[in-house]
PyMOL CGO cylinders between C-alpha atoms (Angstrom):
from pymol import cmd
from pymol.cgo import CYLINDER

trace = [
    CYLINDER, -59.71, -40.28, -27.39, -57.25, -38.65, -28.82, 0.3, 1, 1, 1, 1, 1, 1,
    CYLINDER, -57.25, -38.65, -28.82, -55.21, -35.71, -27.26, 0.3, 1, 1, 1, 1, 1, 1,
    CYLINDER, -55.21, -35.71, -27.26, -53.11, -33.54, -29.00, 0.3, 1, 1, 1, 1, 1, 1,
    CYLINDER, -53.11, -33.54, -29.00, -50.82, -30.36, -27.49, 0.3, 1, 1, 1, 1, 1, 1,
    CYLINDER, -50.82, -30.36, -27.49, -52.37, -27.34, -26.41, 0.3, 1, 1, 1, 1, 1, 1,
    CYLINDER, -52.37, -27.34, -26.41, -52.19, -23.98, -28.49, 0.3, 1, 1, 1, 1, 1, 1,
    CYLINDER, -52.19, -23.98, -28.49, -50.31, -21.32, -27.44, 0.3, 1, 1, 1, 1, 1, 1,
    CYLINDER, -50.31, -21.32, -27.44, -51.46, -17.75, -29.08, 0.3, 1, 1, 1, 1, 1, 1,
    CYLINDER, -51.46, -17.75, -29.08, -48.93, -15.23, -29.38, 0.3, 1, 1, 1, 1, 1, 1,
    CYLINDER, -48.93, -15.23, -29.38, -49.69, -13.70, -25.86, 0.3, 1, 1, 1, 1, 1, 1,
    CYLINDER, -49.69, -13.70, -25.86, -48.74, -16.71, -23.88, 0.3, 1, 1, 1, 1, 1, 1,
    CYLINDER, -48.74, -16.71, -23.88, -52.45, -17.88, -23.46, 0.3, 1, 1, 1, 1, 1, 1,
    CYLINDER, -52.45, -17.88, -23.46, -52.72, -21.74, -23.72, 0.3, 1, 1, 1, 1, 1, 1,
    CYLINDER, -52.72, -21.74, -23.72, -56.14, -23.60, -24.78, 0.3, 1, 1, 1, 1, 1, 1,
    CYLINDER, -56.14, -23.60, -24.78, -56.71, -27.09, -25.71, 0.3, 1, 1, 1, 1, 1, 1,
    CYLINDER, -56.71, -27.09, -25.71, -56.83, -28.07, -29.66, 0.3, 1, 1, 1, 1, 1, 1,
    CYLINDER, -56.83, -28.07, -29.66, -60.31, -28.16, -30.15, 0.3, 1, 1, 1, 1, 1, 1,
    CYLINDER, -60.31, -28.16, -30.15, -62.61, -30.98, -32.07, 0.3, 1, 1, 1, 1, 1, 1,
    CYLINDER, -62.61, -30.98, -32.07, -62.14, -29.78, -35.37, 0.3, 1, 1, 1, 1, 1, 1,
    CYLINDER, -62.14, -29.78, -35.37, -58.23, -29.48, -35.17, 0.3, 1, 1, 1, 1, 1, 1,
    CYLINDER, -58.23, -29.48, -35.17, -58.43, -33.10, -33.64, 0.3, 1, 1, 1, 1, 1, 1,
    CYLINDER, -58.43, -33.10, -33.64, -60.66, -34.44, -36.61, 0.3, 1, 1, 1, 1, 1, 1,
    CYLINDER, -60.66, -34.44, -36.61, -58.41, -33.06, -38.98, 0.3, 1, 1, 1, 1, 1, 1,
    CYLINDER, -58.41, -33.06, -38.98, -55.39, -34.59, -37.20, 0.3, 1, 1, 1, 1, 1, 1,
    CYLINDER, -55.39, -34.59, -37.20, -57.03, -37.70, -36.94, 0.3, 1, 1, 1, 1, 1, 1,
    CYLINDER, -57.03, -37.70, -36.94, -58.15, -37.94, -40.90, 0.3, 1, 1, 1, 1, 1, 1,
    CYLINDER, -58.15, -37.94, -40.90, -54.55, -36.96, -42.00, 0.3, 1, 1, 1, 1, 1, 1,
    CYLINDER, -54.55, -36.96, -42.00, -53.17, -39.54, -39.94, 0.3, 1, 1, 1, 1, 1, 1,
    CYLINDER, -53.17, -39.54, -39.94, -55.88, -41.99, -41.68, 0.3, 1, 1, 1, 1, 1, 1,
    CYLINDER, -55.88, -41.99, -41.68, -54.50, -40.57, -45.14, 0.3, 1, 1, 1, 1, 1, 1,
    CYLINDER, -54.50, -40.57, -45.14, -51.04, -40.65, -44.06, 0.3, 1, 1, 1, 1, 1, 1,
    CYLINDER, -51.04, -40.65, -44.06, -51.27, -44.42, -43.62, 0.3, 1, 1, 1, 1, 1, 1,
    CYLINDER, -51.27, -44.42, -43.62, -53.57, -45.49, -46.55, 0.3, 1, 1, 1, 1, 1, 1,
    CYLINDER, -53.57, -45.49, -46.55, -50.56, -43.23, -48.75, 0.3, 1, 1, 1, 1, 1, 1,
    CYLINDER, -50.56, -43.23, -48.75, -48.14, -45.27, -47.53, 0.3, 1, 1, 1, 1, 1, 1,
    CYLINDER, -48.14, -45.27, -47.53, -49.23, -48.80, -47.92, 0.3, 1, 1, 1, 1, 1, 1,
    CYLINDER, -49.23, -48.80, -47.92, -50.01, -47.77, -51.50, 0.3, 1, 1, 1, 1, 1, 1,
    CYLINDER, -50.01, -47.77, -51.50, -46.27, -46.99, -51.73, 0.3, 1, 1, 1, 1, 1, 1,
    CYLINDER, -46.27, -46.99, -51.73, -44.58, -50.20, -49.88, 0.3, 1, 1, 1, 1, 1, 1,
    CYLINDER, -44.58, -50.20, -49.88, -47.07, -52.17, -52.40, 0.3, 1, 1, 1, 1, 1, 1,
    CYLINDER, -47.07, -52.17, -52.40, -45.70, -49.85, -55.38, 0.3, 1, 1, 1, 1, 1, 1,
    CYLINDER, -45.70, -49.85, -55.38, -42.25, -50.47, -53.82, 0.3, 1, 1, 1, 1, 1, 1,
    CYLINDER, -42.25, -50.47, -53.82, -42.33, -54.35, -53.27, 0.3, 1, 1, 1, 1, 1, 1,
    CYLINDER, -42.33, -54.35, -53.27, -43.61, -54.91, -57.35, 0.3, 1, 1, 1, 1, 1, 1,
    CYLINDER, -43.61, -54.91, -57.35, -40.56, -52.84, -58.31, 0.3, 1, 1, 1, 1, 1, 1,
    CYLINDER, -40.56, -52.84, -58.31, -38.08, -54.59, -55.74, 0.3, 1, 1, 1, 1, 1, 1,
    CYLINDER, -38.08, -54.59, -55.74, -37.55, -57.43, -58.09, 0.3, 1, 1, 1, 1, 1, 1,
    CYLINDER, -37.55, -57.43, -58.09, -37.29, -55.65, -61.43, 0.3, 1, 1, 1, 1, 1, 1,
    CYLINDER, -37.29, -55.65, -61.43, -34.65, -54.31, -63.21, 0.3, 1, 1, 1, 1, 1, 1,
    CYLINDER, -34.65, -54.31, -63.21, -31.78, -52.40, -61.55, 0.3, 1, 1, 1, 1, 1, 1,
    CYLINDER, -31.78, -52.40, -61.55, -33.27, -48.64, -62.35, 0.3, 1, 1, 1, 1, 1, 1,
    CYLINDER, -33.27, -48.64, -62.35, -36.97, -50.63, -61.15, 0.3, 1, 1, 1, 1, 1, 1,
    CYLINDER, -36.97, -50.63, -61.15, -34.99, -51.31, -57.70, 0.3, 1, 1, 1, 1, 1, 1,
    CYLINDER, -34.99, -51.31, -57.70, -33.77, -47.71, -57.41, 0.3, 1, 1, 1, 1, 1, 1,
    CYLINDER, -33.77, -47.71, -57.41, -37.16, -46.43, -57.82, 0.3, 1, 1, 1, 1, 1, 1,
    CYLINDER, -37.16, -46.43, -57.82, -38.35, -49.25, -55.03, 0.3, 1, 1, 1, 1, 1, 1,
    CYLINDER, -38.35, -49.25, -55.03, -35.65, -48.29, -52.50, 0.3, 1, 1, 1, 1, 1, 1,
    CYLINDER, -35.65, -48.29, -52.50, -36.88, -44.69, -53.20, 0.3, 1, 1, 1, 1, 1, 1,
    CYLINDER, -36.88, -44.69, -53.20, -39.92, -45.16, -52.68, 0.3, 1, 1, 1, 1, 1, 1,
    CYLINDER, -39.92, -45.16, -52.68, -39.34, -47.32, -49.56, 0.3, 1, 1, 1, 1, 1, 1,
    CYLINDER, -39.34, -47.32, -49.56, -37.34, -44.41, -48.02, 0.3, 1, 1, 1, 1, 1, 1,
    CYLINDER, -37.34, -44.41, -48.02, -40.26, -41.67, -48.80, 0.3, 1, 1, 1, 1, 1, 1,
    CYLINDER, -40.26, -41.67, -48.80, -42.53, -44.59, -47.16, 0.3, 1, 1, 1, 1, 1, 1,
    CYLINDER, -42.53, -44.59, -47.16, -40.58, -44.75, -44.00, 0.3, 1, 1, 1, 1, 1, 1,
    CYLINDER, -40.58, -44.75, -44.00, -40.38, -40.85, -44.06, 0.3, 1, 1, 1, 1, 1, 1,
    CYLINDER, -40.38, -40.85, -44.06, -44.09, -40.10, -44.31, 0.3, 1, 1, 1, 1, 1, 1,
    CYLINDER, -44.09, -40.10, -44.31, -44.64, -42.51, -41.94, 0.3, 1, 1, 1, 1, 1, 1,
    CYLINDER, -44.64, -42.51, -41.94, -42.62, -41.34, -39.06, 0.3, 1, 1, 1, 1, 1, 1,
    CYLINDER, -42.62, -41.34, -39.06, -44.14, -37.33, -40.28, 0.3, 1, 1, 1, 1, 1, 1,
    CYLINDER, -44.14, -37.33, -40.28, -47.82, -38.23, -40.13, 0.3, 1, 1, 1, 1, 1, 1,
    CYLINDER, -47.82, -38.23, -40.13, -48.86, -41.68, -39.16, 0.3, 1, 1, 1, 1, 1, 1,
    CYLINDER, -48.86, -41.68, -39.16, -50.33, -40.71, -35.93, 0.3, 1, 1, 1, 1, 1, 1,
    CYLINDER, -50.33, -40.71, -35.93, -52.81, -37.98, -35.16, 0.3, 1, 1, 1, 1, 1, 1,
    CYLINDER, -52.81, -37.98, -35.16, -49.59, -36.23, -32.61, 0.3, 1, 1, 1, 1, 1, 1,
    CYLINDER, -49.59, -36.23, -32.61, -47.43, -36.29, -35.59, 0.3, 1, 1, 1, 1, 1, 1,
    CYLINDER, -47.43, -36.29, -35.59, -49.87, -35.56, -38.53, 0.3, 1, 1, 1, 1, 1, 1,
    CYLINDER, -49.87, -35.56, -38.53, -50.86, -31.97, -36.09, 0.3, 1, 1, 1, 1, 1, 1,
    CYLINDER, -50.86, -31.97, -36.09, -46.73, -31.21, -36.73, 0.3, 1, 1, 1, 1, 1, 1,
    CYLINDER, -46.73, -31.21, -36.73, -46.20, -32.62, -40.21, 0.3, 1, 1, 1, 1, 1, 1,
    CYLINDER, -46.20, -32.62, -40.21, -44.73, -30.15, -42.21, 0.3, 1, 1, 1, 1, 1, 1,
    CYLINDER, -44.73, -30.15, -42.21, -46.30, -28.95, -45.79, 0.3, 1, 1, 1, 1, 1, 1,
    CYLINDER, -46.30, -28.95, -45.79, -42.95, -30.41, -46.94, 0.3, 1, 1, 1, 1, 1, 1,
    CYLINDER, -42.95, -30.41, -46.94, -43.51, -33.90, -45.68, 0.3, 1, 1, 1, 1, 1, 1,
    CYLINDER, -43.51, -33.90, -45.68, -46.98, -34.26, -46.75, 0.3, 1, 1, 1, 1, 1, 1,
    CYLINDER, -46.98, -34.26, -46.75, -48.21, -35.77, -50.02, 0.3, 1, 1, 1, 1, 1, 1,
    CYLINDER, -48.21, -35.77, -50.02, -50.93, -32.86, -50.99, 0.3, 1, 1, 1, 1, 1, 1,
    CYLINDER, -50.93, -32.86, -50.99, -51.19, -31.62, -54.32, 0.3, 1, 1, 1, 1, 1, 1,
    CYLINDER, -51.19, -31.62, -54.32, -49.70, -27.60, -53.74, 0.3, 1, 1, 1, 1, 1, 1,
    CYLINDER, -49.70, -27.60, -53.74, -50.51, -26.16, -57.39, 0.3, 1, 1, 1, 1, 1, 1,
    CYLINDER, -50.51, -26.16, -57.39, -47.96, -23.87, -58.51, 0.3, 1, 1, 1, 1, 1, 1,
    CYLINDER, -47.96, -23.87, -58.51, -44.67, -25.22, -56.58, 0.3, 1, 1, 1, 1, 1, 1,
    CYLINDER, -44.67, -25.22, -56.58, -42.89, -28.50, -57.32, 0.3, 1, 1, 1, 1, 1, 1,
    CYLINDER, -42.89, -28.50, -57.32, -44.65, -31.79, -55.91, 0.3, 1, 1, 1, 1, 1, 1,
    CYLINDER, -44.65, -31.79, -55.91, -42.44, -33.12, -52.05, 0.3, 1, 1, 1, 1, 1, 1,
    CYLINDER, -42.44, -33.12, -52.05, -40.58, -36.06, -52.47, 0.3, 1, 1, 1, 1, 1, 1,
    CYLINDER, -40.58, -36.06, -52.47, -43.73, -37.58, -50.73, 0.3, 1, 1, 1, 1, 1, 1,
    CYLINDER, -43.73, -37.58, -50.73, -45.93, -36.37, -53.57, 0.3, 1, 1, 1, 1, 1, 1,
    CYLINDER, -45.93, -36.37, -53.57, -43.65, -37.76, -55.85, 0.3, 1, 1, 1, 1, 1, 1,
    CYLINDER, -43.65, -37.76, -55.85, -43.55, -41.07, -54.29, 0.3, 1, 1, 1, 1, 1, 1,
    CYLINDER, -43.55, -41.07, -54.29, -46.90, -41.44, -53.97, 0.3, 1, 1, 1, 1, 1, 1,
    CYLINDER, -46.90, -41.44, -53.97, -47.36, -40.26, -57.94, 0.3, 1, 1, 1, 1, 1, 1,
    CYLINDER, -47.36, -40.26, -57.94, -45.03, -42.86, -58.96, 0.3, 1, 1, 1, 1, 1, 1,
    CYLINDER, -45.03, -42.86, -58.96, -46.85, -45.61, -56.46, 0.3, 1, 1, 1, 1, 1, 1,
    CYLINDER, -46.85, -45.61, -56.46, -50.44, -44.63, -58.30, 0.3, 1, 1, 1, 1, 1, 1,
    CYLINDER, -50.44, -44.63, -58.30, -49.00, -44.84, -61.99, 0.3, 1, 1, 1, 1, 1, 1,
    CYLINDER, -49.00, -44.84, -61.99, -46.91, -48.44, -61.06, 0.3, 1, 1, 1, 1, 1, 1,
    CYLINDER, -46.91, -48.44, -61.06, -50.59, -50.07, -59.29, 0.3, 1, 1, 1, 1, 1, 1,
    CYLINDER, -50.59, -50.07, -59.29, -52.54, -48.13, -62.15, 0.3, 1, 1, 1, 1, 1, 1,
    CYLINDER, -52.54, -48.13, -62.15, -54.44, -46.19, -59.25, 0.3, 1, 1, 1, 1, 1, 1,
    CYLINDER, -54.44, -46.19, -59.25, -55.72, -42.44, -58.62, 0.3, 1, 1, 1, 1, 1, 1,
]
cmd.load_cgo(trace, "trace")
């Protein structure tokens, strides 16, 4: 089972995360990891391509590593950031996650 910190409300009182908050953490953690195998497999097509192909692969190997070590786990997907994370936010400019995983889904010809 999966445990995550307690909450802390702005009085001092502590509770334990409850099953919903534990559910989510554990199906962005599940998201987290599917994203970033689509972007190593992106990333090792482009490795052997031309030298602005292997830029893009490092990049995208880098964002990989990134969002893997944000949100792989349910622990760390509870902290990730909105920066980190790969979800559309309409309105602002895409993470360098989102953009990684963009460029991943147009080189495998996925959505």
């Amino acid at each position: 089972m999966t445990t995550l910190p307690t909450r802390v409300d702005w009085d001092g009182n502590e509770r334990p995360a409850s099953g919903m908050e534990v559910s989510r953490a554990e199906g962005t953690a599940i998201r987290v990891r599917r994203e970033v195998a689509e972007i190593r497999a992106a990333a090792e097509q482009l490795a052997t391509g031309s030298p602005s192909e292997v830029a893009v692969a490092d990049f995208l190997a880098v964002q990989a590593t990134m969002l893997e070590r944000a949100g792989s786990t349910p622990q760390r997907a509870d902290s990730m950031r909105p920066e980190q994370d790969t979800r559309e936010n309409p309105g602002t400019f895409p993470t360098a996650a989102r953009s990684a995983l963009l460029i991943a889904r147009a080189q495998l010809g996925t959505e």
